[in-house]
TORDOLUM-291679 format. One record per residue: x, y, z negated of N, C-alpha, C, CB in turn. Coordinates in pm, whole numbers, plus 50000, padded with zeros to 5 digits. Glycine has a CB too. Example, Ala and Ser with C-alpha at 12.3 -4.5 7.8 and 13.67 -1.06 7.14 Angstrom:
<rs>
513194943149220512304955049220513204967049220511314955349095;512854977549292513674989449286512905000349213514084994049428;
</rs>
This chain:
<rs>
764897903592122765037892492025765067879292100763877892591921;766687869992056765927856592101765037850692017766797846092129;764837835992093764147827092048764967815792002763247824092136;765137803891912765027791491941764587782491848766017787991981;764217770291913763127760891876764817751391791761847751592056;764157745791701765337734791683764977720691710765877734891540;764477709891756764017703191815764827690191834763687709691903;765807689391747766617677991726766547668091645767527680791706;765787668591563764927652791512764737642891539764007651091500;764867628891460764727617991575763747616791498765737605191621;763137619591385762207616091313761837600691307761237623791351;762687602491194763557585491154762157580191033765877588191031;761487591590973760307590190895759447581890970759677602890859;759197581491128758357577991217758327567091298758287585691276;759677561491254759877547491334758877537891290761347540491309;758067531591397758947527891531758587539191635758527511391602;757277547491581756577550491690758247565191749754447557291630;758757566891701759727577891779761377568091813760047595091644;761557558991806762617553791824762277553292002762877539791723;761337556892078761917550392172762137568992280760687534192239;761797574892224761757592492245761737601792114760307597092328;762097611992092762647622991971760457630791948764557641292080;760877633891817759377639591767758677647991858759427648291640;760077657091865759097672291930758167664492076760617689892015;758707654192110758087652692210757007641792266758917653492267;756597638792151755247628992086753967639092107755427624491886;752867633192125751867640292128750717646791971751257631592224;750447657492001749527660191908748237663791963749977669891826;747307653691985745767655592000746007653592196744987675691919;746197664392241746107668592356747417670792447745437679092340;748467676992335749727682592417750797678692354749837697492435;752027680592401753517674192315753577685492186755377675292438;754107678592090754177688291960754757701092024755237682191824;755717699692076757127705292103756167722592164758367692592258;754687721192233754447728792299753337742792170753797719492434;753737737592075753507742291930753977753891889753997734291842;755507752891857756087758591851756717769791950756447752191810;756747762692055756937773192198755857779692183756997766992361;754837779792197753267788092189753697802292075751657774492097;754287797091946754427805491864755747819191960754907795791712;756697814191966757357821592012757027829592141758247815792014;756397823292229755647832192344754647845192253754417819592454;753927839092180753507847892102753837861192011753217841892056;755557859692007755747869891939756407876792042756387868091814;756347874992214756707884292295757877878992314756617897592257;758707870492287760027861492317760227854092435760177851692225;760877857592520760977850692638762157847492663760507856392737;763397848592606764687841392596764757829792496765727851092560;765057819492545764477810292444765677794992449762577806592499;765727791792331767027777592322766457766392242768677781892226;766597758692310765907747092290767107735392246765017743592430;766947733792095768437726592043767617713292053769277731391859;768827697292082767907689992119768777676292100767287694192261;768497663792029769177655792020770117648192152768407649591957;771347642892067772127637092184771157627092245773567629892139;771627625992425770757618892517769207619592537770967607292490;768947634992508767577634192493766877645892626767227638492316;768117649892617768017666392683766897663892864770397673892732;766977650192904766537653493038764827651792951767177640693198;764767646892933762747640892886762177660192835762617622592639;763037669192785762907681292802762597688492914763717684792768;763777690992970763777695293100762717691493184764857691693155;762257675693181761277671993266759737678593234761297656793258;760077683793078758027686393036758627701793076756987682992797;759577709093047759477723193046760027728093115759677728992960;761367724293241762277729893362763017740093254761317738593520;763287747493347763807762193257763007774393230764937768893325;761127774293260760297783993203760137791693314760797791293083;760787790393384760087800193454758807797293570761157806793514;757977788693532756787786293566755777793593488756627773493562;756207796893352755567801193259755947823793211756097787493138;756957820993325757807835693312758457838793225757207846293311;759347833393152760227826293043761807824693069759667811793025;762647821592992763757816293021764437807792915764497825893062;764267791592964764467783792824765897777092873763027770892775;766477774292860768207770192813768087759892688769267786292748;768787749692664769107737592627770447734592552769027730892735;770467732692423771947724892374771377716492290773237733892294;772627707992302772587692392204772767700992047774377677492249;772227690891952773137691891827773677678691772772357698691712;774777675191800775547664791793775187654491701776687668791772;775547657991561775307656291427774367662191352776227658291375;773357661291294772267668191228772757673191072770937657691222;773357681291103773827692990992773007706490894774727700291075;771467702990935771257711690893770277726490936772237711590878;769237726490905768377736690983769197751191044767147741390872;770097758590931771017762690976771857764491104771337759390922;772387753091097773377748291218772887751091347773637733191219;771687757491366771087758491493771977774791512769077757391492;772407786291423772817795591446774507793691493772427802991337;774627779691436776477780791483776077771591642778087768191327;775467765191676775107757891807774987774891909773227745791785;773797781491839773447793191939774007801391906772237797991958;775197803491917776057817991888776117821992014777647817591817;776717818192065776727821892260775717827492320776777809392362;774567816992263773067822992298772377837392285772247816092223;772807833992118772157846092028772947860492045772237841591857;774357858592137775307871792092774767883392009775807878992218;774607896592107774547910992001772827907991922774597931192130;772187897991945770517903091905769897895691779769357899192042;768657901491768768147893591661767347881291713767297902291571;767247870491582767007861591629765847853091569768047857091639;764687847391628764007844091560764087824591546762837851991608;764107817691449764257805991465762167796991386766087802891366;762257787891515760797780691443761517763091488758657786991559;760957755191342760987742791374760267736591483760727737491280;760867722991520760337719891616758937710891581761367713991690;758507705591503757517698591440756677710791319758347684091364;756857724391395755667730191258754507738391389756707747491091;753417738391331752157739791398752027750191332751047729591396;751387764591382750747774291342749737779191415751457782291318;748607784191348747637785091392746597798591330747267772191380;745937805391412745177821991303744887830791390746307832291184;743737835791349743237848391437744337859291456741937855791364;744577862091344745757872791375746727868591339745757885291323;747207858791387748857850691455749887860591483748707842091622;749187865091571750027878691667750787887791600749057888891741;749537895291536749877907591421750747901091341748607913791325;750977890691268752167890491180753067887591243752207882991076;753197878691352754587877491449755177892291445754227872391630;754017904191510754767913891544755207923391392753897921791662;754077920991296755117923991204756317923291177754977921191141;756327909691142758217901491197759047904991247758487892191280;758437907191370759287913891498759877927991470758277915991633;759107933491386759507950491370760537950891275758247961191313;760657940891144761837941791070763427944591130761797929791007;763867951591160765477951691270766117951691149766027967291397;765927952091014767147952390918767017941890855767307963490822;767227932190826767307918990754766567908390792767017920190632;765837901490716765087882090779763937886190722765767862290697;763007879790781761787880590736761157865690761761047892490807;760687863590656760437847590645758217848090581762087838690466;758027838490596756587839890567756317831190404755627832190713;755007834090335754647823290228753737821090274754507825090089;753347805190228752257799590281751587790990116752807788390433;750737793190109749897781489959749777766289975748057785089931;750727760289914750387747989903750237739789822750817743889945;749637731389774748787721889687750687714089602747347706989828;751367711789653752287703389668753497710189712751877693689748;754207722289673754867730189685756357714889698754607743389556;756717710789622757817698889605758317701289684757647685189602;758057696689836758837689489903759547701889958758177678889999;759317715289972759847728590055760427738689974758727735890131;761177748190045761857757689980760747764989946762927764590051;760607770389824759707774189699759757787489658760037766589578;758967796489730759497811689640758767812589519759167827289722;759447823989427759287828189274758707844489304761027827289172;757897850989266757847863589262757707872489159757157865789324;757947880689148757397893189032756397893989039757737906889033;756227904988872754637913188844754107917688975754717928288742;755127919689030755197933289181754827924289303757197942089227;754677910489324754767903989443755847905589508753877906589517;757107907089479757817910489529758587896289523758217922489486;759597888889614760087878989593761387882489515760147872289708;761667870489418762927874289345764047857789319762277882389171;763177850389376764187835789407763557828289497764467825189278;764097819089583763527805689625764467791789607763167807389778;763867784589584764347771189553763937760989658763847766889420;765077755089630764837744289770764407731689690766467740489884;763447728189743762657712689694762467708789544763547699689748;762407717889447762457719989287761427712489254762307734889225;761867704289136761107694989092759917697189011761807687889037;760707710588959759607718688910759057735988949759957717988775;758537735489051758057747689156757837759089053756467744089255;758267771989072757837784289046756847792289078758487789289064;756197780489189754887789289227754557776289355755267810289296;753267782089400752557772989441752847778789644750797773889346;753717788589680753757795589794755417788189829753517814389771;755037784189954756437778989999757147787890147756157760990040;757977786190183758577792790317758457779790401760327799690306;757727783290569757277771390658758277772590733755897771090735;758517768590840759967767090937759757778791043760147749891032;759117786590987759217802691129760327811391026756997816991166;761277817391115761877825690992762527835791154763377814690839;762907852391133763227858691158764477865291088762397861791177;765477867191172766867871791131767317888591214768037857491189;767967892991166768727902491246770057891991266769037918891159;770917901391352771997894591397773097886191294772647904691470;773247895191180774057887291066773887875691036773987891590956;772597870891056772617856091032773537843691081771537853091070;774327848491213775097838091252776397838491195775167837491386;776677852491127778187849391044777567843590903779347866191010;776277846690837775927842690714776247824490744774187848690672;775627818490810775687806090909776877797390873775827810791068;777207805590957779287801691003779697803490796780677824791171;779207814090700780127809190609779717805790515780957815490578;778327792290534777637783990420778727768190409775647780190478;778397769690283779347755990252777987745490257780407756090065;778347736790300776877721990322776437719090147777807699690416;775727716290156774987712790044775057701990007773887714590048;774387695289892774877679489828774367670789942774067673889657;773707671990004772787664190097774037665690222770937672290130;774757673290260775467676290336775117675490469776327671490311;774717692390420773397702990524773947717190488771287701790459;773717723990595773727739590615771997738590567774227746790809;771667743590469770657747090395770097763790451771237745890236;768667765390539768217774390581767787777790478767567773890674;767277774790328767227778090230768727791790187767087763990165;769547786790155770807791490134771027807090220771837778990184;770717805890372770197816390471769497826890413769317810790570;768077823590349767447831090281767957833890176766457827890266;768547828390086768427831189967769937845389959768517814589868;770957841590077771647854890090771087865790130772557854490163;770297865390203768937878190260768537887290124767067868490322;767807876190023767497882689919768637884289821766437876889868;769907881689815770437887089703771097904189736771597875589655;771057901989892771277916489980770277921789944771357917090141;769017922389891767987928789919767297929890052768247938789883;767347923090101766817924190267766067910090314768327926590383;765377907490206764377897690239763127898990237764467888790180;762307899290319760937904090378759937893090359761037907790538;759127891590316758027879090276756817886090348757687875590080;756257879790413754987885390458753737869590420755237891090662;752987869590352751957860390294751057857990422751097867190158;750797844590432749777836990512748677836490470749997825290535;746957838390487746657838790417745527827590430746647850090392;744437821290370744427806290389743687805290531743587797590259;743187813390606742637818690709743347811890825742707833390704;744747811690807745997804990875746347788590864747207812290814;746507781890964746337769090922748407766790986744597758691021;749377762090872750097757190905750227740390891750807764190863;750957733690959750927722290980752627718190962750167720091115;753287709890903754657700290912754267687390982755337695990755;754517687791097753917670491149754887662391120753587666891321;755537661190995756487654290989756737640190969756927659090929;755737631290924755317621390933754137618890981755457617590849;753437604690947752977596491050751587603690980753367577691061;751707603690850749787609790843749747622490837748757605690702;751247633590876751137647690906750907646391019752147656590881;751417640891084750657633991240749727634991284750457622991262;748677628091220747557623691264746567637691185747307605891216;747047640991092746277652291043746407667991132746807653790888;747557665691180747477677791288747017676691388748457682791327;746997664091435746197662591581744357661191556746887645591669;743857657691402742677666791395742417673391396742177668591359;743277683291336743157697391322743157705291417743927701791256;743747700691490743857706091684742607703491720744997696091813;742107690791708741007685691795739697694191755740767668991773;739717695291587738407701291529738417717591575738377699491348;739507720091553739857738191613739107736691761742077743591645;739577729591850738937730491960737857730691985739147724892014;736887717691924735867718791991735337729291884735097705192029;735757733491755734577743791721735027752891816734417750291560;735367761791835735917773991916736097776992048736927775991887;735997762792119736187761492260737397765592336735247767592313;738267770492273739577775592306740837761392266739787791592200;741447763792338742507756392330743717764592220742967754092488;744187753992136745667757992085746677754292148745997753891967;747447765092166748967767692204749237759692333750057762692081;747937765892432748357765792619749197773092625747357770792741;749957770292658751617777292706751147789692865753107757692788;749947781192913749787789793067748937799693013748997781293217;747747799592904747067807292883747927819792806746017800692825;748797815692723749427825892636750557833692752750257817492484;751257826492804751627831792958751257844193052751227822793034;749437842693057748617851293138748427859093065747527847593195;748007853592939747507869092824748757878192784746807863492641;750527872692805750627879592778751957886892908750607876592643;751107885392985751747895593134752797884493175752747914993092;753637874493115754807870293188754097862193291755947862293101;752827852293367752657854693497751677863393523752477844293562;750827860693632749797868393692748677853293709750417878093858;747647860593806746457853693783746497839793895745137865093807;746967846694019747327834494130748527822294059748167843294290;749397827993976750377817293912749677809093804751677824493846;748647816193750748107806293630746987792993707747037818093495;746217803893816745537792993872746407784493931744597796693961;747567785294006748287773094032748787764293943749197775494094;749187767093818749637760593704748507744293694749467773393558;746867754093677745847748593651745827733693767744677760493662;745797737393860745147731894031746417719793981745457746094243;747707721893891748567711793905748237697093807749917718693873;747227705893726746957697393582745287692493568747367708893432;744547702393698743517695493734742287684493705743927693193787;742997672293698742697661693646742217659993473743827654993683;742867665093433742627666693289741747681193194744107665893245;741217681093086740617684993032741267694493036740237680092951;742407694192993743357709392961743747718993083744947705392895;743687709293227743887716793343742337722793344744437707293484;741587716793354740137722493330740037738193292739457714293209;740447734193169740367750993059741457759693115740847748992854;742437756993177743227766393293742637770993368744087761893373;741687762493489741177766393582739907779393521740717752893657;739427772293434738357782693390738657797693339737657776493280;739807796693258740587810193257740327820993385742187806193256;741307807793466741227817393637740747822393701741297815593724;739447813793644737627817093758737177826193688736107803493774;737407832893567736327840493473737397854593477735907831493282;
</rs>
């Protein structure tokens, strides 16, 4: 399975503070958002990975992440010209994505849960259709909105409905088999004039091949999409930490735990970052 992050936002909600660099690559608490979402995908065992990325933005990337393989990875880079659409990341990565399935996570969504893993790899096991997650929210509005049966079974989603069918929305992690890039290639843009990842799903389920797996509140997702989703995720990072003493979404720790380096590569990672709190909790990994 690939990976890719979509990460092309200028997050125009956020000016001034992003006019002078793109979201994903603003900080949350401790680390660049951007290292959020990568965390998730290391997590589901993904190590081919595309990193879609606004025009003129592409080196300030390269500079936080090279091409991964510090981390035992392989991350690759395209522009998206024009912002068309969550979608549009499958007609950008067609080349990328050729014969496989593909998993796509926004670049500004935070996830967080003891058993993170286990539903990734749930995810991961679907090979026949998309599998997308629900999450409970207070304020369903602003997101694509699922409807379900007596059965829990999903039977519509709506994109941004004024009046919600339910209080469970779909967050920006979504899993595809390969069809998704011709489904892609033959969406007509929407009034907003957008390839609607909504629209994605909602062909999944009229196939019957749409997979919902429920979050359950145990799971903390995050949209840092503005300035006080912002600041509310970088508490939420901070409070996770110090209760738990563990760090969220070390790229070197999830790295070591999960075989792509070894123990002499993580301690070097650490010895590079040293200075700081977070090289700290590397080094300590290493020593224990």
């Amino acid at each position: 399975m690939k990976g890719i992050i979509l990460a092309a936002g200028k997050g125009t909600r956020m000016y001034p503070m992003t006019l002078p660099v793109c979201k994903p690559l603003i900080p949350v608490y401790d680390k660049p958002l951007i290292y959020y979402p990568l965390a998730v995908l290391m997590q589901a065992g993904i190590k081919d990975i595309l990193i879609i990325v606004p025009p003129d933005e592409m080196y300030p990337f390269i500079k936080l992440l090279g091409d991964g393989s510090d981390l035992g990875i392989n991350l690759v880079y395209r522009i998206q010209r024009v912002q068309r659409g969550i979608a549009d990341a499958f007609i950008i990565g067609k080349s990328f994505i050729g014969n496989d399935d593909v998993c796509l996570i926004l670049g500004d969504n935070i996830f967080y849960g003891e058993n993170l893993e286990e539903s990734l790899a749930q995810a991961c096991s679907n090979k026949n259709g998309a599998t997308v997650f629900g999450y409970y929210v207070d304020d369903p509005r602003p997101f694509g909105v699922l409807e379900f049966d007596k059965n829990g079974r999903a039977v519509s989603i709506e994109e941004k409905p004024s009046v919600p069918k339910s209080n469970y929305v779909v967050p920006g992690l979504y899993f595809y088999d390969n069809q998704v890039v011709d489904i892609a290639n033959d969406l007509a843009p929407s009034e907003r004039g957008e390839l609607e990842i909504t629209a994605v799903n909602r062909a999944y389920l009229d196939q019957g091949r749409l997979n919902v797996i429920i979050l359950g509140q145990n799971f903390t997702w995050l949209d840092a999409g503005s300035a006080e989703s912002l600041l509310d995720a970088a508490n939420t990072v901070m409070n996770i930490q110090r209760r738990t003493g563990k760090q969220v979404a070390c790229l070197e720790e999830i790295a070591y735990r999960m075989k792509y380096i070894d123990l002499p590569q993580l301690r070097e990672l650490g010895e590079n970052l040293i200075r700081t709190s977070y090289g700290e909790y590397i080094m300590q990994l290493a020593d224990n």
